[in-house]
LOVEXDREN-629670 format. One record per residue: residue number from 1; x, y, z of N, C-alpha, C in turn; residue in one letter. Coordinates in Angstrom, 1 decimal, padded with zeros to 4 digits. Layout:
<sites>
NUM,X,Y,Z,X,Y,Z,X,Y,Z,A;
...
</sites>
This chain:
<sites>
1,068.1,087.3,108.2,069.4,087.6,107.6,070.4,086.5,108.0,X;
2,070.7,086.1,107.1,072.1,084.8,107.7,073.2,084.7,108.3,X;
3,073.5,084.4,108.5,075.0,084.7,109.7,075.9,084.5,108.5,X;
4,076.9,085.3,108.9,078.5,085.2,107.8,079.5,084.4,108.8,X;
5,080.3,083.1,107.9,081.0,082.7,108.7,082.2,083.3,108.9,X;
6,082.5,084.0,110.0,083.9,084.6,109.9,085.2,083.7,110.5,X;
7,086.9,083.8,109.9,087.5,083.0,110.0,088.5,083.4,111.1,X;
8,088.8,082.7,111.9,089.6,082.9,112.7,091.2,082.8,112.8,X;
9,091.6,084.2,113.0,093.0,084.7,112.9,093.7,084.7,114.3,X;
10,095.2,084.9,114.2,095.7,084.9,115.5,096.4,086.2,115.4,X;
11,097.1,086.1,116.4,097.2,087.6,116.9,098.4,088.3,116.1,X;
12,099.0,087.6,115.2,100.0,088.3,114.3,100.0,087.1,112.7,X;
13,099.3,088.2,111.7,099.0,087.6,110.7,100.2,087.6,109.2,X;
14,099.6,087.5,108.1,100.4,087.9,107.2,099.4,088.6,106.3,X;
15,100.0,089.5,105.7,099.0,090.2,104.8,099.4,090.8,103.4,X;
16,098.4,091.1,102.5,099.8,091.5,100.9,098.4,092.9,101.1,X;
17,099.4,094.1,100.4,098.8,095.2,100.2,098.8,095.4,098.8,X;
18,098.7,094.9,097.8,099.2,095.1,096.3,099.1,096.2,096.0,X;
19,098.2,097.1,095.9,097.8,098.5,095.6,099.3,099.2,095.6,X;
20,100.4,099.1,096.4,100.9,099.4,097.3,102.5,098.1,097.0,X;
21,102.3,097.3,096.1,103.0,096.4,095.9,104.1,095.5,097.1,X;
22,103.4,095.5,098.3,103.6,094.9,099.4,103.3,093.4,099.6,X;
23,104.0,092.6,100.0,103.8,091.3,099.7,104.1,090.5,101.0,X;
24,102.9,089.7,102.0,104.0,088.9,102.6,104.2,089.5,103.6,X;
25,103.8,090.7,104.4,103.9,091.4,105.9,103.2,091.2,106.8,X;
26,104.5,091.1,108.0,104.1,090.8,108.9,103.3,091.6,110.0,X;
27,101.8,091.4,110.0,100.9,092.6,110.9,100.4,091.8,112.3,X;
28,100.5,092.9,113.0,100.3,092.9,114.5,098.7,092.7,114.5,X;
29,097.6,091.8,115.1,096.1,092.0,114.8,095.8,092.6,116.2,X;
30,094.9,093.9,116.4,094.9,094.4,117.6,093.3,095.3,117.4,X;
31,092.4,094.3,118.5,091.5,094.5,118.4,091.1,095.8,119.0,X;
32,092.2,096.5,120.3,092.0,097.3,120.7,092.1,098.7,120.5,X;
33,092.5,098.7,118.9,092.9,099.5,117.8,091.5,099.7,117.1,X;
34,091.1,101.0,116.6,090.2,101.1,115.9,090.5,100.8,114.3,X;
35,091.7,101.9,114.3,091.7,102.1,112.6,093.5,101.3,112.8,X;
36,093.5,100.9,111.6,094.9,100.2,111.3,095.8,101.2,110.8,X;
37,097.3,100.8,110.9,098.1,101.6,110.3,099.3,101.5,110.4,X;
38,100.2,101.8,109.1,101.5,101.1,109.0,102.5,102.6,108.8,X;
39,103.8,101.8,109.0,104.6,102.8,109.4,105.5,103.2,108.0,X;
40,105.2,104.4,108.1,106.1,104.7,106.8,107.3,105.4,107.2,X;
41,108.2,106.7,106.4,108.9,107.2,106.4,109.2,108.6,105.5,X;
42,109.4,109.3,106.1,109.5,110.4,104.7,108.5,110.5,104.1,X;
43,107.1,110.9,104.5,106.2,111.5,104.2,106.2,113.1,103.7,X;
44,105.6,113.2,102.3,105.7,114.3,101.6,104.2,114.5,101.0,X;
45,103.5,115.3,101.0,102.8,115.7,100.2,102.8,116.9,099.1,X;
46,101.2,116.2,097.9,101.5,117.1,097.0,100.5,117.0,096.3,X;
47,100.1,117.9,094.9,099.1,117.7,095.0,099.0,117.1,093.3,X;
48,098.0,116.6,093.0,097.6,115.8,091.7,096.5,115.6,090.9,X;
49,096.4,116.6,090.0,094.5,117.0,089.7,094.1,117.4,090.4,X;
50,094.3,118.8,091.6,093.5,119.2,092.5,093.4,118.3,093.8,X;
51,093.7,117.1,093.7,093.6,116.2,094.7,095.0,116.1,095.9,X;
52,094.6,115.8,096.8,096.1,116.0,097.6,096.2,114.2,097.8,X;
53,097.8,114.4,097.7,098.4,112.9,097.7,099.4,112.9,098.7,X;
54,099.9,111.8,099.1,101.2,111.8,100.2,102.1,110.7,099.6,X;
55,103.3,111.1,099.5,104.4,110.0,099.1,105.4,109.2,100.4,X;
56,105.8,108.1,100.1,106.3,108.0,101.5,107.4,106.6,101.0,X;
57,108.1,106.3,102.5,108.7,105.4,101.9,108.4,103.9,103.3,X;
58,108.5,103.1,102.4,108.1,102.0,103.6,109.3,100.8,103.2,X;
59,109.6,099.9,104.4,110.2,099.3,104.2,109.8,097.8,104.3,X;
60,109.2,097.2,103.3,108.4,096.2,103.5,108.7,094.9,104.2,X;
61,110.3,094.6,104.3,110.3,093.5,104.6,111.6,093.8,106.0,X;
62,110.6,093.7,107.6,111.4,094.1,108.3,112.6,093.4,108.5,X;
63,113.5,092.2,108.2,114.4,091.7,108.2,115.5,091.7,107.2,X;
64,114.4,093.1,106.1,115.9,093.4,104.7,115.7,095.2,105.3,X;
65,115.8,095.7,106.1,115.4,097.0,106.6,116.6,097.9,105.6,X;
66,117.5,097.3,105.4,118.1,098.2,103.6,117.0,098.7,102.8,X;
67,116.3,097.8,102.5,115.3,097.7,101.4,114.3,098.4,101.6,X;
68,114.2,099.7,101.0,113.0,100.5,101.1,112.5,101.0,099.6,X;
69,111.1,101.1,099.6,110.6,101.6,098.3,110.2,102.8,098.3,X;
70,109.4,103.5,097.6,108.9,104.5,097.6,107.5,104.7,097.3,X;
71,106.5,104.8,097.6,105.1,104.7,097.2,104.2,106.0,097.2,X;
72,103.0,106.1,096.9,102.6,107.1,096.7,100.4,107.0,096.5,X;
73,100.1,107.7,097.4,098.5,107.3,097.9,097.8,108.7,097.4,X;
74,096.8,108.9,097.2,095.6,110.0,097.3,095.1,109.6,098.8,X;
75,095.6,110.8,099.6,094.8,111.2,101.2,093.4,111.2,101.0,X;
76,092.6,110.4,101.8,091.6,110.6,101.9,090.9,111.3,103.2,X;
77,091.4,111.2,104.1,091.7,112.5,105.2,092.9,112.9,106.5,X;
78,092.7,113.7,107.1,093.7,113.9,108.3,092.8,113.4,109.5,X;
79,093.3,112.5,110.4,092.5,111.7,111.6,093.6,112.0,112.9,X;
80,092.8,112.6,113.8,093.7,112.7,115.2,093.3,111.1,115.7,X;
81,094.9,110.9,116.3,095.1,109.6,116.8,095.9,109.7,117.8,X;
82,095.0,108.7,119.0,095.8,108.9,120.3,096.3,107.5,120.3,X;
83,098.0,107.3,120.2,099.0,106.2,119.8,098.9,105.7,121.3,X;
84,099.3,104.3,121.1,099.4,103.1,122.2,100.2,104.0,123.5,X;
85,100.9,105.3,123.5,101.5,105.9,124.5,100.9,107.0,124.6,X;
86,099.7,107.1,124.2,098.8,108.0,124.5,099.3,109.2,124.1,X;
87,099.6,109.4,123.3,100.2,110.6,122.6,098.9,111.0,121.1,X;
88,098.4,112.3,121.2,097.8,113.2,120.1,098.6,112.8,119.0,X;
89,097.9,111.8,117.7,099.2,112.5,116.3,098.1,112.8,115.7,X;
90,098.3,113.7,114.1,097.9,113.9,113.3,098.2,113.0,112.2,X;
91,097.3,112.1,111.4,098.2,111.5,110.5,096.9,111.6,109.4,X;
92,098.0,111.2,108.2,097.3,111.1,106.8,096.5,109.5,106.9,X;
93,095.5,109.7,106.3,094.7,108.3,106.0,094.8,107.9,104.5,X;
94,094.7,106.8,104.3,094.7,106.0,102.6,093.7,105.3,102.6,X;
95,093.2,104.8,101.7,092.5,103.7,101.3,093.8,102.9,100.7,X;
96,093.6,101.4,101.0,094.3,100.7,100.3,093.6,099.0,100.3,X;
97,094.2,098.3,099.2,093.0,096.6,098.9,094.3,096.0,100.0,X;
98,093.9,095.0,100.5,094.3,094.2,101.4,093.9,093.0,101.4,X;
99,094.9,091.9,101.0,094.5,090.2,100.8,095.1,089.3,102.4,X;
100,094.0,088.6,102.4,094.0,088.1,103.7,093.0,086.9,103.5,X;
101,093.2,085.5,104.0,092.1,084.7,104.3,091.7,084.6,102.5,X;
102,092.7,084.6,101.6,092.1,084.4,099.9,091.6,085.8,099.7,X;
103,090.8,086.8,100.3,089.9,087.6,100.1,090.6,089.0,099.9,X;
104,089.8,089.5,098.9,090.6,091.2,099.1,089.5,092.3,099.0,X;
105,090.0,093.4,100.0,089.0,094.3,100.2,089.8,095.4,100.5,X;
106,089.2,096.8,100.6,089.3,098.1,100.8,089.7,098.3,102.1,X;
107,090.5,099.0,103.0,090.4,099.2,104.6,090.9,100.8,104.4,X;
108,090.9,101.2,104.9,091.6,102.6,105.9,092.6,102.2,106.3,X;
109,093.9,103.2,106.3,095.0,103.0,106.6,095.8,104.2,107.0,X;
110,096.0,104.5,108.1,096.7,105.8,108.7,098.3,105.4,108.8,X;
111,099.2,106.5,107.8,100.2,106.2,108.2,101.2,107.1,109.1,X;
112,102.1,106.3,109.6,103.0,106.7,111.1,104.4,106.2,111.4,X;
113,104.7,106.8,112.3,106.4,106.0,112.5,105.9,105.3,113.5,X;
114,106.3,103.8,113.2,105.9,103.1,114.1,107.5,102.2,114.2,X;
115,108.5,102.6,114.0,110.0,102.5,114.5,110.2,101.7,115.3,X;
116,109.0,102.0,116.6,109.8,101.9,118.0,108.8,100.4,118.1,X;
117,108.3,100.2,117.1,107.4,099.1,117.4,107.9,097.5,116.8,X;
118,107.5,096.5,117.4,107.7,095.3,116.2,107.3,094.9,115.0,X;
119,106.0,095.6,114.5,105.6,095.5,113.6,105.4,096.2,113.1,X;
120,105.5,096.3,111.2,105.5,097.5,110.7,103.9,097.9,109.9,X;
121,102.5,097.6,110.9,101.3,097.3,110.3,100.7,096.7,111.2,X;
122,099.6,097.6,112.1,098.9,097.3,112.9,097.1,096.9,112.4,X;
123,096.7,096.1,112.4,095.5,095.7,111.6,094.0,096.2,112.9,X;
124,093.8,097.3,112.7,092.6,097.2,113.5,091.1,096.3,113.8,X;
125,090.6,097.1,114.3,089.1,096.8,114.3,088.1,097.2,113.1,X;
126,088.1,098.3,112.8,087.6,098.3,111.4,087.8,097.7,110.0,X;
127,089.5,097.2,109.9,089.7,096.2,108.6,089.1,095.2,108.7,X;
128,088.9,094.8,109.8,088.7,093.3,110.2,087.1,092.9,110.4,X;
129,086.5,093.9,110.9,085.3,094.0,111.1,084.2,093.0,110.1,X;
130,083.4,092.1,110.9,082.1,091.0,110.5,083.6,089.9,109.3,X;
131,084.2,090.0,109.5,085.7,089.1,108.7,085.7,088.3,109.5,X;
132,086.4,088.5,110.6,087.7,087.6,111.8,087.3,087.5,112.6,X;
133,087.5,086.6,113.1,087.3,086.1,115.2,089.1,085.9,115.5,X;
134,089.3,087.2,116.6,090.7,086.7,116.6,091.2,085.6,118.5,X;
135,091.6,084.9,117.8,092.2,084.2,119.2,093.4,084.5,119.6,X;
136,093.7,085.3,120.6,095.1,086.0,121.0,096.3,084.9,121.1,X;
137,095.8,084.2,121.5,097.0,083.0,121.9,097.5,082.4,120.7,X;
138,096.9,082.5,119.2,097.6,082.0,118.8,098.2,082.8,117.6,X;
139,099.1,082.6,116.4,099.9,083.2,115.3,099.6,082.2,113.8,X;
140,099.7,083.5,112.9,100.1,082.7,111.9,099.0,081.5,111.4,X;
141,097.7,082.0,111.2,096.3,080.8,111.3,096.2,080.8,109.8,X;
142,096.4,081.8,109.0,096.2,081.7,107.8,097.3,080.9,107.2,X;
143,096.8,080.8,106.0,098.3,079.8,105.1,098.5,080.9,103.8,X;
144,097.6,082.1,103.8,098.5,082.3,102.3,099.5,083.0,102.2,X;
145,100.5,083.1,102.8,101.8,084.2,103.3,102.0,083.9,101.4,X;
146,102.3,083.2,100.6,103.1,083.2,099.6,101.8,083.4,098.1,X;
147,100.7,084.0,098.4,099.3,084.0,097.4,098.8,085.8,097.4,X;
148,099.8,086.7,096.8,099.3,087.7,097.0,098.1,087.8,095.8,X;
</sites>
């Protein structure tokens, strides 16, 4: 079987969520994290063909923090998550596409108030998984901040 060359990221990347019409955010890469997840707001659910959805609001660009949209996912499940302060949450999961490195793919995405944090989108181990080699020391390795 051949080896895949994976590319090497640093510890806070940029990433576009298009699905999601997100462009250009700034994510924390944290290998110590399993599943990734960004912080929303005003989380509502409801349901749509039998299917349960959650609506929310995010504010994509943390230095226009005015500027909030409103978005809207099909739950693909409820995941107990023990947060960086070790605290139990309950949160909604998504599927959503995610471009990074040119490439775009499917990840899991749990969303949360992540308020109290610097970044609004923590990129786990699972998005990244047989992709990235991450080197902590450094930022910003990719060039496509402006190629959603």
């Amino acid at each position: 079987m051949p080896q895949v060359q994976k590319q090497l990221i640093g510890a806070i990347e940029y990433c576009h969520l298009p699905a999601l019409s997100i462009n250009n955010l700034t994510i924390r890469v944290d290998t110590g994290a399993a599943t990734s997840s960004l912080h929303v707001d005003n989380i509502e659910e409801f349901e749509r063909d039998g299917t349960l959805w959650v609506s929310f609001d995010i504010h994509p660009d943390i230095h226009q923090v005015d500027t909030i949209v409103r978005r809207e996912a099909p739950v693909v499940a409820r995941k107990k998550v023990k947060s960086s302060t070790a605290t139990r949450e309950r949160r909604y999961v998504i599927h959503t596409d995610i471009v990074m490195a040119n490439e775009q793919w499917t990840i899991q995405l749990t969303l949360t108030d992540r308020s109290e944090m610097t970044y609004l989108m923590l990129f786990g181990r699972e998005a990244m998984n047989g992709r990235f080699i991450v080197d902590p020391q450094q930022e910003f390795l990719l060039c496509d901040r402006h190629q959603p």
